[in-house]
C-alpha positions in Angstrom: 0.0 0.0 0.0 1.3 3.5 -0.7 1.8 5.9 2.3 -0.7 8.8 2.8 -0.1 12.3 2.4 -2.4 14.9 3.4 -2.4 18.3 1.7 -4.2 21.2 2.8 -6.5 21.8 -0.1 -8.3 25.8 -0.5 -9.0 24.5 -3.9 -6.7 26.9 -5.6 -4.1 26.9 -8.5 -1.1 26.3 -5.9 -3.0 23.4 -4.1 -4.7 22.0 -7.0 -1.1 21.9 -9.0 0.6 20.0 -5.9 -2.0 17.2 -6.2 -0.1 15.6 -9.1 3.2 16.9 -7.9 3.0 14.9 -4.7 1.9 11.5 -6.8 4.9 11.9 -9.4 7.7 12.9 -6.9 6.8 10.7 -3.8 4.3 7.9 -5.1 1.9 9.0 -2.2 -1.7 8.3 -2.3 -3.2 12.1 -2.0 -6.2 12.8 0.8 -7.4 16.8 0.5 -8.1 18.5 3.9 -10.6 21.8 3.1 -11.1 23.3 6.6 -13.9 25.6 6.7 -14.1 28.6 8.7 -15.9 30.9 6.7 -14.7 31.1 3.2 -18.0 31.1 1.4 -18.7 30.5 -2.1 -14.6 29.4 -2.5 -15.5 25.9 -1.4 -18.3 25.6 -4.6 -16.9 22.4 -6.5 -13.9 21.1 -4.2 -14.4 17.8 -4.2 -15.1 17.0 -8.2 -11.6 19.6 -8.8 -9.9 17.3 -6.1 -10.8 14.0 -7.3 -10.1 14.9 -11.0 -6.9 15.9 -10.2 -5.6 12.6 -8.1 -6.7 13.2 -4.7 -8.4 9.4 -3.6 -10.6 12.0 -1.1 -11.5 15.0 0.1 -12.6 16.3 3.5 -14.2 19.3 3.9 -14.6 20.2 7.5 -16.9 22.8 8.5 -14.8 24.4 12.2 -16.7 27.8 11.8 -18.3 27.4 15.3 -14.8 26.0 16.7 -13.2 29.2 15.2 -15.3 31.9 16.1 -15.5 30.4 20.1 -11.8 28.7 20.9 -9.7 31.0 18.5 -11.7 34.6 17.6 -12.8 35.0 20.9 -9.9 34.9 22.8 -7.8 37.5 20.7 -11.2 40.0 21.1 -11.0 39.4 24.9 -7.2 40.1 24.7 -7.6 42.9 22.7 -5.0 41.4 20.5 -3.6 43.7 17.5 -0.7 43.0 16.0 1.9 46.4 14.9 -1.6 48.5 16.1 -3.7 47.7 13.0 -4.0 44.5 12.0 -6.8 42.0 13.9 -5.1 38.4 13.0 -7.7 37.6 10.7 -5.4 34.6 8.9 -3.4 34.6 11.8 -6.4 33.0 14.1 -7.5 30.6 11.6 -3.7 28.6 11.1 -3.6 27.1 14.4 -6.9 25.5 14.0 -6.6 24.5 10.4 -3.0 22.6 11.8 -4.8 20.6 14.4 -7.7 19.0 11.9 -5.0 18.1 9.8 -3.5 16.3 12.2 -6.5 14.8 13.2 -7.1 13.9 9.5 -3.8 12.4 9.4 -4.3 10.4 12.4 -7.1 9.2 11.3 -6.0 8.0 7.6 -3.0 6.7 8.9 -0.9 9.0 7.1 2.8 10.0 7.3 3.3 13.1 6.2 1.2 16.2 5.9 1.7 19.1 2.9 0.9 22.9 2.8 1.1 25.6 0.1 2.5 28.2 1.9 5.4 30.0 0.0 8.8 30.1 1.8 8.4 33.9 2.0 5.1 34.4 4.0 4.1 33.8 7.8 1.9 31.0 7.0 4.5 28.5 6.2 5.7 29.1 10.3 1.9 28.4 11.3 1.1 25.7 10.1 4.4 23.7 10.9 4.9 25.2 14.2 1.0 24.0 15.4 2.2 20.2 13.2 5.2 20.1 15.2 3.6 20.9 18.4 1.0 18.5 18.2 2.4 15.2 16.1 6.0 15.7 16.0 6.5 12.1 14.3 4.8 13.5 11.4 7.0 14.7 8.0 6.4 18.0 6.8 6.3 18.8 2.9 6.3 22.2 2.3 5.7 22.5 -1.6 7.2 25.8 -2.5 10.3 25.0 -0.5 11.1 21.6 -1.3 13.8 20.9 -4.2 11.7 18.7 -6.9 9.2 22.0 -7.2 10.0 23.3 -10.0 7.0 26.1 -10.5 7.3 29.5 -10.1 4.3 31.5 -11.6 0.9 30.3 -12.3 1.6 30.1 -16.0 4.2 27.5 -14.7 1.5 26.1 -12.6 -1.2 25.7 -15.4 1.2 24.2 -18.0 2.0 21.7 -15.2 -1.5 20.6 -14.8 -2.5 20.5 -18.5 0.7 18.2 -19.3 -0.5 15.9 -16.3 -4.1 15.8 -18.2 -5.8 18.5 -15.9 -7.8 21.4 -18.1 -8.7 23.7 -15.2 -11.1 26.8 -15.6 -7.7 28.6 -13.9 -6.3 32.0 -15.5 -3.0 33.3 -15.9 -4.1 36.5 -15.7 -2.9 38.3 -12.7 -5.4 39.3 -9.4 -4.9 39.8 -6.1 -3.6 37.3 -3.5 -6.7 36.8 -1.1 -7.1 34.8 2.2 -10.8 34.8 3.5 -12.5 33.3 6.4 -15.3 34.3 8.3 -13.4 37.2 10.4 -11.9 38.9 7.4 -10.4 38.8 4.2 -7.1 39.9 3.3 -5.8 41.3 -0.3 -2.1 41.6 -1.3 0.2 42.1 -5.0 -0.9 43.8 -8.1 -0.8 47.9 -7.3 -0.1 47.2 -3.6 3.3 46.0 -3.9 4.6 49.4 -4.1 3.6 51.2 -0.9 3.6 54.7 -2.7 0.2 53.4 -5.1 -3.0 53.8 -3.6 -5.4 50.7 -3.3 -7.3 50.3 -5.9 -10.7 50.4 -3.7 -13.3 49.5 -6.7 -11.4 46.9 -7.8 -10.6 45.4 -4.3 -13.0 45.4 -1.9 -14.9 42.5 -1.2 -16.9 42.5 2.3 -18.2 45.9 2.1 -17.7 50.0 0.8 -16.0 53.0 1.1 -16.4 55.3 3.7 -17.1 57.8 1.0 -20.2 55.4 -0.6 -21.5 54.2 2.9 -25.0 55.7 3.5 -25.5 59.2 4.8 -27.6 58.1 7.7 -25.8 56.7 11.1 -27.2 53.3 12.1 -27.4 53.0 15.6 -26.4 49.8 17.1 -26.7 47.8 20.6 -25.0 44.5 21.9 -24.8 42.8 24.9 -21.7 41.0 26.7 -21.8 38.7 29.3 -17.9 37.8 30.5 -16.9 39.1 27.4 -18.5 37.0 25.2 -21.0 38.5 22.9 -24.8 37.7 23.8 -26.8 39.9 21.2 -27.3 42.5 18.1 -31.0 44.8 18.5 -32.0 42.8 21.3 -31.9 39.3 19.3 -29.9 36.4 20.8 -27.2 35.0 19.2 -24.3 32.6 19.1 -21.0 34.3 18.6 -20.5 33.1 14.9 -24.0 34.5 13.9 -23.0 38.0 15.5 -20.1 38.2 13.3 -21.8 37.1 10.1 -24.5 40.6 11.3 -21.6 42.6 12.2 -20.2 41.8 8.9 -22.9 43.0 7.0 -23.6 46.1 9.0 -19.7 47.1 8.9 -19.7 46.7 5.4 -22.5 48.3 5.0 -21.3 51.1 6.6 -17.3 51.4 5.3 -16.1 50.4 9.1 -12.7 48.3 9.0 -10.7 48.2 5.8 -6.8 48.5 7.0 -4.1 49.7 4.8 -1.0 48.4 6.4 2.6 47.4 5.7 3.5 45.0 8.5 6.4 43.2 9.6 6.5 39.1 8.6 8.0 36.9 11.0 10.6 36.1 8.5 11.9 39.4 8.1 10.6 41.3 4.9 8.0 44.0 5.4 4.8 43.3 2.9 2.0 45.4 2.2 -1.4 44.3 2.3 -5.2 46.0 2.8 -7.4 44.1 5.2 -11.4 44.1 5.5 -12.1 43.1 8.7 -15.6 44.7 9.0 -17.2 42.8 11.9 -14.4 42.5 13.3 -13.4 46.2 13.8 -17.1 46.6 15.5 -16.8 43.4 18.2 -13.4 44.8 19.1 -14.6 48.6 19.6 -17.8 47.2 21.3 -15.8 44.9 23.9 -13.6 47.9 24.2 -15.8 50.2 25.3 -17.6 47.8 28.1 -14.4 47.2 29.0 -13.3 51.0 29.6 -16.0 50.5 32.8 -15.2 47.5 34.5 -11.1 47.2 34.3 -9.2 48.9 37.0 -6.2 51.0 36.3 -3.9 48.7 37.3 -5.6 45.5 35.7 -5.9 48.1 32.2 -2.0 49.1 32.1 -1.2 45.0 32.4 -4.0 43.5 29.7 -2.6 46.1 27.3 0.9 44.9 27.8 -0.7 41.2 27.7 -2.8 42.0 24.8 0.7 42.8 22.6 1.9 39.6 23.7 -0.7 37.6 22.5 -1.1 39.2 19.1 2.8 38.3 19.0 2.2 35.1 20.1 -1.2 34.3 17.5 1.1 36.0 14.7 4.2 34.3 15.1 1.7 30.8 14.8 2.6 30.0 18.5 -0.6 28.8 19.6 -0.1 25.7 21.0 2.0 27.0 23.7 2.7 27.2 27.3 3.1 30.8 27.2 0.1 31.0 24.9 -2.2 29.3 27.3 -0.5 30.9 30.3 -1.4 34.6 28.9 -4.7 33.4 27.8 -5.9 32.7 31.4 -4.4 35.8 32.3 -7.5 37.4 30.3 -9.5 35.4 30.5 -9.3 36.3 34.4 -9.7 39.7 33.7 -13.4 38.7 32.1 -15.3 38.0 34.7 -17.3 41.1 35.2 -17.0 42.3 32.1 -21.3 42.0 31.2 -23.3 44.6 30.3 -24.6 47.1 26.9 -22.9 48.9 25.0 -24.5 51.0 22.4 -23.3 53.0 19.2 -23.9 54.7 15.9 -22.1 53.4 12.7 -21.2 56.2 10.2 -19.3 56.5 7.4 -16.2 53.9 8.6 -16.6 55.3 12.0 -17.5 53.6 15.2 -19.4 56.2 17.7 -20.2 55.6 21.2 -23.5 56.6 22.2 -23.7 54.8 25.7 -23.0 52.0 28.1 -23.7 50.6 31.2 -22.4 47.3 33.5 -23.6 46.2 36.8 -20.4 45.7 37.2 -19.5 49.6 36.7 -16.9 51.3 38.3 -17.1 54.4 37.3 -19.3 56.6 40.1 -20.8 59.4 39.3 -20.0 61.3 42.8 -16.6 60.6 42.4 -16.4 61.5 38.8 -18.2 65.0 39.1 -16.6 68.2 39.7 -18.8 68.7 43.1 -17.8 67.7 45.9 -19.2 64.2 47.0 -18.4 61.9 50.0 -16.2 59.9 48.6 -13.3 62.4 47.8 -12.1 65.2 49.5 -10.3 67.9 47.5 -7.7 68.2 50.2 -6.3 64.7 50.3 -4.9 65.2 47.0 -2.5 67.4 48.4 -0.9 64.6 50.6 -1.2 62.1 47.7 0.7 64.9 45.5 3.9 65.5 47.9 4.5 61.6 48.2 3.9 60.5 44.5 6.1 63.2 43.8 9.1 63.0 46.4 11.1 61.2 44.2 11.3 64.3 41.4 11.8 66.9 44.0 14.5 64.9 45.7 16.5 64.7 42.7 15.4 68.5 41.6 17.0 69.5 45.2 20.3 67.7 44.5 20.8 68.7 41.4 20.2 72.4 42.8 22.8 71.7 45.1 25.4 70.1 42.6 25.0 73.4 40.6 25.3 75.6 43.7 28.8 73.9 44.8 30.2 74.2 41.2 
């Protein structure tokens, strides 16, 4: 019997060229993973494309749920951006994808496991990092990297397949390099490779609109949190995956989260890239703002340090962790009084607060106020002053002195 290979399969060129590469190079009998967490109408027609190129089977799991609860949620808790703009859209989705394939291969029997990801992007660290940690036995074939690959542009690619039989509706015409899920999608190449071009925005976009064509109206919208978990939209109940599919629409609707960013890879190189990450952008504000309530100074200053290190970590593809799970309980501490309503207006990209409340508040109102209340007296500031500032007037008075004796 020929050993197993399983190949993470999004259906495209890339993945659909290394079907027959993997048979003629390593004699391996193909299986296709397609792990669905949110990528729409790119799934249409897998399975007949994988079959007629080799694969003995295809396995399309559908992780959505899984995605949005064990891997989104977490990062919106954290408050995890990584280089201040971008929201880990592919970044969340790699660990996961890693651990069905293993579970795919452990189930066929397989020996090795193969990935697409060029030897220039991040991806290639995610998915072997999360194969590493969890079935270290297991080989890794990464296509682009290994020595028999031969291709290097998808003219290469489709003369490939059509001299191994395979006539696929693919063009050689160029477009944008996109990675979608249900948390984002992400564009990169054509006029973006040169930071000094503007994105082509009518060309591009593909979860929503410009600011500039968003209606003129606001939209005003309210959610509920209970330990920082989303509850609802409008009033109406739902599970988390179902409030980013709304927030999705509405953002789009309304031109909120499209990023222009060049970012720092792992590897090294800067890239540039424009993110839509409409729903997204709105859950993080939202959380945000309950959280601006309940968090106490001190707990504030240290999530914000904690929520850097956990984008780092997610980016980096270093999920399956000690540290990871060690700075996720951290948060996840930090959640458990954050419950209440926030409300807003969406407007033309823009996210606008227009209220919340928490029973678990700390913010009072006879503190807060310029009157006098109970709970604060004017005067003992004057105390607090002289002490938090000793230090500074300490040093002030010897370097009076210094000056004096020169």
């Amino acid at each position: 019997m020929k050993e197993k290979v399983i190949l993470a399969y999004s259906g495209g060129l890339d993945t659909t060229a290394i079907i027959p590469w993997l048979k003629e190079n390593f004699d391996y009998e193909v299986i296709c993973v397609c792990i669905d967490c949110g990528q729409a109408e790119e799934l249409d027609g897998l399975d007949e494309r994988a079959k007629f190129c080799g694969a003995s089977k295809l396995y399309v799991l559908d992780v959505i749920d899984e995605f949005c609860d064990e891997y989104v949620m977490p990062c919106v808790k954290a408050h995890a951006v990584y280089e201040n703009k971008y929201l880990l859209g592919t970044s969340m989705a790699r660990p996961l994808i890693a651990k069905k394939l293993v579970e795919i291969a452990r189930k066929e029997g397989a020996t090795a496991i193969c990935h697409g990801a060029t030897g220039k992007g991040n991806d290639q660290i995610r998915f072997e990092l999360g194969i590493k940690a969890l079935a270290p036995d297991l080989k890794i074939i990464a296509a682009w990297r290994n020595e028999k690959w031969t291709m290097d542009s998808r003219e290469s690619e489709i003369e490939y397949c059509k001299a191994h039989g395979i006539d696929l509706p693919f063009s050689a015409d160029s477009s944008y390099s996109r990675d979608r899920n249900l948390w984002h999608i992400s564009h990169e190449g054509l006029e973006l490779e040169d930071p000094a071009n503007e994105p082509n925005y009518e060309h591009l976009l593909v979860l929503g609109t410009t600011p500039e064509k968003a209606p003129d109206e606001p939209e005003y919208v309210t959610m509920t949190f209970e330990k920082g978990t989303p509850t609802s939209i409008n009033g109406e109940k739902m599970k988390v995956s179902d409030i980013i599919r709304k927030l999705n629409e509405l953002g789009g609707k309304h031109g909120i989260g499209i990023v222009d960013i060049v970012e720092n890879r792992v590897v090294g190189m800067k890239s540039r890239g424009v993110y839509e990450t409409p729903g997204g952008t709105i859950l993080y504000e939202a959380h945000q703002q309950l959280e601006e309530l309940i968090l106490d100074r001190e707990t504030t200053t240290t999530k914000l340090d904690m929520g850097n290190k956990f984008a780092q970590i997610v980016y980096e593809g270093k999920w399956f962790t000690p540290l990871r799970e060690a700075v996720q309980a951290f948060i996840e501490s930090t959640q458990e009084n954050v419950t209440g309503e926030v409300k807003f207006k969406l407007y033309k990209g823009n996210i606008i607060k227009a209220g919340t409340t928490s029973p678990y508040s700390l913010y009072n109102e006879s503190i807060a106020s310029f009157t006098t209340g109970d709970l604060y007296d004017h005067h003992d500031a004057e105390g607090f002053i002289n002490l938090f500032g000793l230090s500074s007037k300490v040093r002030a008075m010897k370097q009076q002195e210094i000056e004096k004796n020169k």
